[in-house]
N, C-alpha and C positions, 0 to 999 in steps of 0.2 A: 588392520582395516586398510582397505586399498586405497589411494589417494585419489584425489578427485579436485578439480579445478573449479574456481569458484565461478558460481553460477550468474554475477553481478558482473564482474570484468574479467572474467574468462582464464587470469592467469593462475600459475599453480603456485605462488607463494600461500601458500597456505598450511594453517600449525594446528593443534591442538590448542580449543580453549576452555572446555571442560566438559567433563562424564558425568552423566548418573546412571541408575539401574534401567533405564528404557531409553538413551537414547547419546547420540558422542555431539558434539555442540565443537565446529571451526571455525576458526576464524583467518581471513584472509589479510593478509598483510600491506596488501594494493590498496583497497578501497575501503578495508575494516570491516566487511559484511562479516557475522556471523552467521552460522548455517548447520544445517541439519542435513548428512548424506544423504541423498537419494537415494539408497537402499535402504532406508529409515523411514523412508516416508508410509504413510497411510494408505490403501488402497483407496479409488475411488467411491464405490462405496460405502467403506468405513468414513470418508469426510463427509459425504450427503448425508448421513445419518449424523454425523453431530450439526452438523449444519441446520439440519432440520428443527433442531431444539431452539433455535436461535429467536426471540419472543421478541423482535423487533416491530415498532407499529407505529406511524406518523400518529395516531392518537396518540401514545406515551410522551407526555410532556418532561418527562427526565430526559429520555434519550432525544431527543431536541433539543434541551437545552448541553448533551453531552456535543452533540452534532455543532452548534451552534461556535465553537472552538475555532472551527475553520467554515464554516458558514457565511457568520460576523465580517471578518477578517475579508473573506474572499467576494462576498457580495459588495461590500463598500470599491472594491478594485472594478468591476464590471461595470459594463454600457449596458443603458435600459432594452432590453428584449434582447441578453447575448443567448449565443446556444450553447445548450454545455453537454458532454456525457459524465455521468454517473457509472463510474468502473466496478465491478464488482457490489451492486446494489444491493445483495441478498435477497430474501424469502418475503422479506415486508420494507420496501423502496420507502424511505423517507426523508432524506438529503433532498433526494429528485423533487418529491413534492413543495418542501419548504422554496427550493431556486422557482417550481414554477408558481407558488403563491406570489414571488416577489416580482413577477412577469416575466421571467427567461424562459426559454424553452429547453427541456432536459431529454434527454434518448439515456437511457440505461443497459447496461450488458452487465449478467453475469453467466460465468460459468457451468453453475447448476440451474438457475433458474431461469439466467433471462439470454442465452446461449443464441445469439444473433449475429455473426462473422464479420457481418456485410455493416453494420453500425462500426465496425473497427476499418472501414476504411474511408470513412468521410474526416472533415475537418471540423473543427471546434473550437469557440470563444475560450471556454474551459473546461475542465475534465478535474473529476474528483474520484479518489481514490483512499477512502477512508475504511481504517480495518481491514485493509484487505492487502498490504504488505506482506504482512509478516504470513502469509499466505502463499506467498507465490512460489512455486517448481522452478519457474525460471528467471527470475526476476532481472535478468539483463535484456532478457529478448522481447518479453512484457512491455518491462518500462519503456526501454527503444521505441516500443509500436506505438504508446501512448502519446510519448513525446511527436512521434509524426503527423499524429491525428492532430496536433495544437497548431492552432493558425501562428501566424508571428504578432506578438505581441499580445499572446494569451495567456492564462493562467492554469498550472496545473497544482494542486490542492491535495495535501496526505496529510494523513491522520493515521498513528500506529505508536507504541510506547517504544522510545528507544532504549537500546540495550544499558544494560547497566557496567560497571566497572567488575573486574574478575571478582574482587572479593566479596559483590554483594548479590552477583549471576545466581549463584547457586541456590539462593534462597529464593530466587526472584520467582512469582507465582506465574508468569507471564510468557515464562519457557512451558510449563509444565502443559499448556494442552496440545496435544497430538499436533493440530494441523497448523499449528506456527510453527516455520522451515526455514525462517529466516527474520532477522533480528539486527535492524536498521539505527546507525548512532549519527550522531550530529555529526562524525566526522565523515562517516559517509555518503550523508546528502551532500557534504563538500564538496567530496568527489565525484561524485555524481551532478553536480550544478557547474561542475568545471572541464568535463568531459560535455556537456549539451552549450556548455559559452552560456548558461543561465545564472540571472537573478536570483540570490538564495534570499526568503526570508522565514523568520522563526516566530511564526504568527503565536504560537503556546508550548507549552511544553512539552505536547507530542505532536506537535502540528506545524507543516510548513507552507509555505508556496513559492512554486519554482514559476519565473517570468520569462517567457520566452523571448527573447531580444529580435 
């Protein structure tokens, strides 16, 4: 397999950290991202269509209270009427709606759905980006743009299962679907909170919030 520089901090320390029958799983030695070659990935197509299945709906009160993780956490941090974006909001927006019950005002982008450019280049009290990690192609250039959009002294907000340890990865159910390409560990919010000069906290156990200083 040809080598390939990680797609988080761009360098090529990068190794083997484990196979199975559909796909090679590396890992970077810089930042600790785990990753999935880009010639592995999914067509765009093939993702809309699992995407589509996706039976998310602000009436579903489980998935509200699964949201509610970094919700919680992130609302108690906010000033009454902040603005936020919702990154990657999916097919049924329900984060967004819970911030503007609470009075904020929310703009949402995603990719397939809510594909709007011009929302990635304003500024924002906060930005959430839940499940939609372990998603991204590029997740250095992403994150970066994300981080730009935050005013100083705002909050950005993830939600995503971090990776687990080599000898328990391979059983892990949470590689196994398609369009997860990347696979985010506590050590690598590290790095990543120390490379932006941000506040790291570990609001739950898949969930953070990085503070802009």
């Amino acid at each position: 397999m040809k080598s390939q520089a990680c797609p988080l901090c761009n360098t090529e320390t990068v190794r083997s950290y484990f196979q199975d029958d559909r796909r090679d799983y590396l890992r970077c030695q810089m930042c600790h991202l785990i990753f999935v070659p880009s010639g592995q990935f999914l067509s765009e197509r093939e993702e809309k269509v699992r995407y589509d299945l996706h039976q998310n709906r602000p009436e579903d009160q489980r998935y509200r209270q699964f949201l509610g993780r970094i919700f919680n956490p992130l609302q108690e941090r906010l000033a009454p009427g902040s603005y936020g974006l919702d990154f990657g909001s999916g097919p049924g927006p329900t984060l967004s709606v819970m911030f503007e019950e609470a009075g904020h005002s929310v703009t949402i982008y995603d990719y397939y759905y809510a594909r709007k450019p011009s929302v990635l280049e304003k500024q924002y009290d906060f930005i959430t980006a839940t499940e939609v990690l372990e998603h991204l192609h590029m997740p250095g250039k992403e994150l970066d743009r994300l981080w730009n959009c935050l005013k100083p002294g705002g909050s950005l907000g993830v939600m995503t299962k971090l990776a687990l340890e080599p000898e328990r990865f391979s059983q892990w159910h949470y590689k196994n679907d398609p369009t997860h390409v990347c696979f985010f560990s506590r050590s690598t919010f590290e790095w990543l909170a120390a490379q932006w000069l941000a506040e790291l906290t570990f609001v739950d156990k898949d969930a953070a919030i990085f503070l802009k200083k």
